[in-house]
C-alpha positions as a Markdown table, in Angstrom:
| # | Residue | x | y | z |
|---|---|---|---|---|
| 1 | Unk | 0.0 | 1.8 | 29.5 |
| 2 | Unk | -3.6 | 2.0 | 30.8 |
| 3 | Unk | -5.3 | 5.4 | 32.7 |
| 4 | Unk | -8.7 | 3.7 | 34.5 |
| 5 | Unk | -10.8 | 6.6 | 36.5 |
| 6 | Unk | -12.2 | 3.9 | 38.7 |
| 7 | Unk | -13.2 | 0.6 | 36.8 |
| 8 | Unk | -13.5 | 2.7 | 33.5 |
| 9 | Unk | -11.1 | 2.8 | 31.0 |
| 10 | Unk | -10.2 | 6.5 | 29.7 |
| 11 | Unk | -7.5 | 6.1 | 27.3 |
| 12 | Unk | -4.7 | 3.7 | 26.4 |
| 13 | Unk | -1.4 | 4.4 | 25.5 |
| 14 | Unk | 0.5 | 2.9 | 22.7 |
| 15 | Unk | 4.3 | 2.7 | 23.2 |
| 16 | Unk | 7.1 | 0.8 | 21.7 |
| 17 | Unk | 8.4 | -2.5 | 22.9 |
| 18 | Unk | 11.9 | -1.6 | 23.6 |
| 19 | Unk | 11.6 | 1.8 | 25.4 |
| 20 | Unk | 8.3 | 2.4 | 28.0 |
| 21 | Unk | 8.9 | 6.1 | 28.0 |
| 22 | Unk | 8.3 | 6.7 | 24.3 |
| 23 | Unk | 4.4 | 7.5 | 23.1 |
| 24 | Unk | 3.7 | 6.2 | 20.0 |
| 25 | Unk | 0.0 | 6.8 | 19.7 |
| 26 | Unk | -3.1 | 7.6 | 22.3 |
| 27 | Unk | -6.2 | 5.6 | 22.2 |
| 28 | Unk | -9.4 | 7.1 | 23.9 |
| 29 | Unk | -12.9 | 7.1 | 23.2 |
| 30 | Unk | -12.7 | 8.8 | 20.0 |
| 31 | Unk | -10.0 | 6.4 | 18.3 |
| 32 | Unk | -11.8 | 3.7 | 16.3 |
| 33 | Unk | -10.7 | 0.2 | 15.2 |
| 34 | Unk | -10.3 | -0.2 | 11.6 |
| 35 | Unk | -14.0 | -1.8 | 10.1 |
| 36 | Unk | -13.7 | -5.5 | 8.1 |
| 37 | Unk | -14.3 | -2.7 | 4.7 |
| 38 | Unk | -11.1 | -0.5 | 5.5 |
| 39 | Unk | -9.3 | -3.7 | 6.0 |
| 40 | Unk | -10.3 | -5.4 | 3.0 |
| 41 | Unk | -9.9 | -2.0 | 0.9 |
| 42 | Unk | -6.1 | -2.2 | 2.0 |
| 43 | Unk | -5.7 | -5.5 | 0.9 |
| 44 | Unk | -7.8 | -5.0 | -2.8 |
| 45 | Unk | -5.0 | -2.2 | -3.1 |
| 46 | Unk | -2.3 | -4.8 | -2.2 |
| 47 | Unk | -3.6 | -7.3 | -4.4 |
| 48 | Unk | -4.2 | -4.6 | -7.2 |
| 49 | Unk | -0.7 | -3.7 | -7.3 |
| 50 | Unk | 0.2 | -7.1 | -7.4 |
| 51 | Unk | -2.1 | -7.9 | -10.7 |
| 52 | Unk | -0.7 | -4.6 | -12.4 |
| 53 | Unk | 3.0 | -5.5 | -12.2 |
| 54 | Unk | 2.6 | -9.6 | -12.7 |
| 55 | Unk | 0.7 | -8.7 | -16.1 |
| 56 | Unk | 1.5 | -5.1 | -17.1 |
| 57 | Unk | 0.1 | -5.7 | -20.5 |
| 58 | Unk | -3.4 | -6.0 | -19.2 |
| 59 | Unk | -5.3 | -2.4 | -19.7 |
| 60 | Unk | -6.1 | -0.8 | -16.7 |
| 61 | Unk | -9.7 | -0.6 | -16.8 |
| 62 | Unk | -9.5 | -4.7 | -17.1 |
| 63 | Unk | -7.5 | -4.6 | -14.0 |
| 64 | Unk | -9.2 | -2.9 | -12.2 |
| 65 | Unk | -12.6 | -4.4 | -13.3 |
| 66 | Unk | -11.3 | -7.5 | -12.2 |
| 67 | Unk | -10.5 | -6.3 | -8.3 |
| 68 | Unk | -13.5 | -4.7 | -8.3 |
| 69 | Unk | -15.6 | -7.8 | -9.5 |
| 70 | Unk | -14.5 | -10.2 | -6.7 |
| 71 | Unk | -14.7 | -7.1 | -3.8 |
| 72 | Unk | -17.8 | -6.7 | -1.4 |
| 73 | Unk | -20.4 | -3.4 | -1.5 |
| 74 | Unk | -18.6 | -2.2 | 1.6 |
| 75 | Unk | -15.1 | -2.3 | 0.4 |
| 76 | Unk | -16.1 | -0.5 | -2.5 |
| 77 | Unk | -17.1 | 1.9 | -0.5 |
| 78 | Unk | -14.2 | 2.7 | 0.8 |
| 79 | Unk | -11.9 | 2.9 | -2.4 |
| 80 | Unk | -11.1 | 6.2 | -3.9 |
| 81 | Unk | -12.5 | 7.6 | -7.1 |
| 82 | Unk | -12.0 | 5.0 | -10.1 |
| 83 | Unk | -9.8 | 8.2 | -11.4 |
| 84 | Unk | -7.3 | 8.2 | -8.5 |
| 85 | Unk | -7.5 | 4.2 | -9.0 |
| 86 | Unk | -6.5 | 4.3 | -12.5 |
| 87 | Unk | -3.5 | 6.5 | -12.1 |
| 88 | Unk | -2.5 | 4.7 | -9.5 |
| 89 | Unk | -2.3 | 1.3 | -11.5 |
| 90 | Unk | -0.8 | 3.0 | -14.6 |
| 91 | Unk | 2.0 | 4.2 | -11.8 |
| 92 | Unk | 2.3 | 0.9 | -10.9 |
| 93 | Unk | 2.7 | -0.6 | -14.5 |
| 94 | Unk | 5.5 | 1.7 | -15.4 |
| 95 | Unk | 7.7 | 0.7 | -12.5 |
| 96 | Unk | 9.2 | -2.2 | -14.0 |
| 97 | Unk | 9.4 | -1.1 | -17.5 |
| 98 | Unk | 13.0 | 0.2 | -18.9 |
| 99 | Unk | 12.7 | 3.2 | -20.7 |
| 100 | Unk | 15.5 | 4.4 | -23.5 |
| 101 | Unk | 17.6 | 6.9 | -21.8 |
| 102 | Unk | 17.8 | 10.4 | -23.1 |
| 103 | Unk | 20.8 | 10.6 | -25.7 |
| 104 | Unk | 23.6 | 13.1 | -24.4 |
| 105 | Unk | 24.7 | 14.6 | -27.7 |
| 106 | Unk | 23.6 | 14.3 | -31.4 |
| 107 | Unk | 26.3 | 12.5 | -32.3 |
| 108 | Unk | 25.8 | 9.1 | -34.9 |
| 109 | Unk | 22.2 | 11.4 | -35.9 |
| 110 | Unk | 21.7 | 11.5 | -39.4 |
| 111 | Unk | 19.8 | 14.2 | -41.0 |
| 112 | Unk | 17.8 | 13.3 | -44.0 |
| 113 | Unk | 18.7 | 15.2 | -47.3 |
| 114 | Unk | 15.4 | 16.9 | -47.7 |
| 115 | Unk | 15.9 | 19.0 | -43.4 |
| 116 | Unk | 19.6 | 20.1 | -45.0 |
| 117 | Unk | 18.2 | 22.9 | -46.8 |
| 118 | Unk | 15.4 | 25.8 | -45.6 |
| 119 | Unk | 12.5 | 26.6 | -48.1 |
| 120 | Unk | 14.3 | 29.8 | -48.3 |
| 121 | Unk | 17.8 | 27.6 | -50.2 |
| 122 | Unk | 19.3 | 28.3 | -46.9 |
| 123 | Unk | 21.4 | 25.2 | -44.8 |
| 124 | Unk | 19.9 | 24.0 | -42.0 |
| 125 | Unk | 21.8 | 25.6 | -38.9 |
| 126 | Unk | 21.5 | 22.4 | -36.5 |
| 127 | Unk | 23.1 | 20.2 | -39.6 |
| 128 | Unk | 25.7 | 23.0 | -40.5 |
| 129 | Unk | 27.1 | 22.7 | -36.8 |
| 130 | Unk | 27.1 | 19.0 | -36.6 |
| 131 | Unk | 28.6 | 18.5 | -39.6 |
| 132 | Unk | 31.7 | 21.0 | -38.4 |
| 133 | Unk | 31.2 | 18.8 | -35.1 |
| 134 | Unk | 31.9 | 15.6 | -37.2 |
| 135 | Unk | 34.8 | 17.2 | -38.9 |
């Protein structure tokens, strides 16, 4: 959808395919396209993920090292701090990874001899009710 004030073109309007009535987003002289840097900046954080799941056991400062060595000036310039970078990536490496789940009782624990007893010749509350537990 296209408003023209004579042969000039004020603003352009953005709608979905399937219903002409519904706006998605208004273009006008102040809306920019996207420059080859912000492109390319999505894409190193595309391709960044990718590297930090297919090898998880590569540090992070390597990974990231390693985008950052084949990227131009300008796409570096776009990037966020290398702190915001680095989180991100250690985000990423911990998606796939299993971690033990927290146990749900203390049950099949065994307390070493020396924890039974206090310093004061006292028995250890947590092992005096787990052992009654047990019973």
């Amino acid at each position: 959808m296209l408003r023209k004030e004579g042969n000039e073109l004020l603003s352009k309007n953005h709608t979905k395919p399937s219903t002409e009535a519904e706006i998605v987003k208004y273009v006008n002289e102040h809306c920019h396209e996207s420059t080859k840097a912000e492109v390319e900046s999505i894409n190193f954080h595309r391709e960044l993920k990718e590297a930090s799941l297919k090898n998880p056991q590569q540090t992070t400062r390597s990974t990231i090292s390693t985008a950052i060595s084949n990227s131009d000036k300008a796409t570096i310039a776009q990037l966020p701090t290398l702190s915001n970078i680095a989180r991100s990536v250690r985000g990423w490496k911990t998606i796939n990874e299993n971690f033990p789940t927290s146990p749900q009782s203390r049950m099949g624990f065994s307390i070493p001899p020396r924890f039974k007893t206090l310093e004061n010749s006292e028995e250890n509350f947590l092992y005096m009710t787990l052992e009654r537990r047990i019973r």
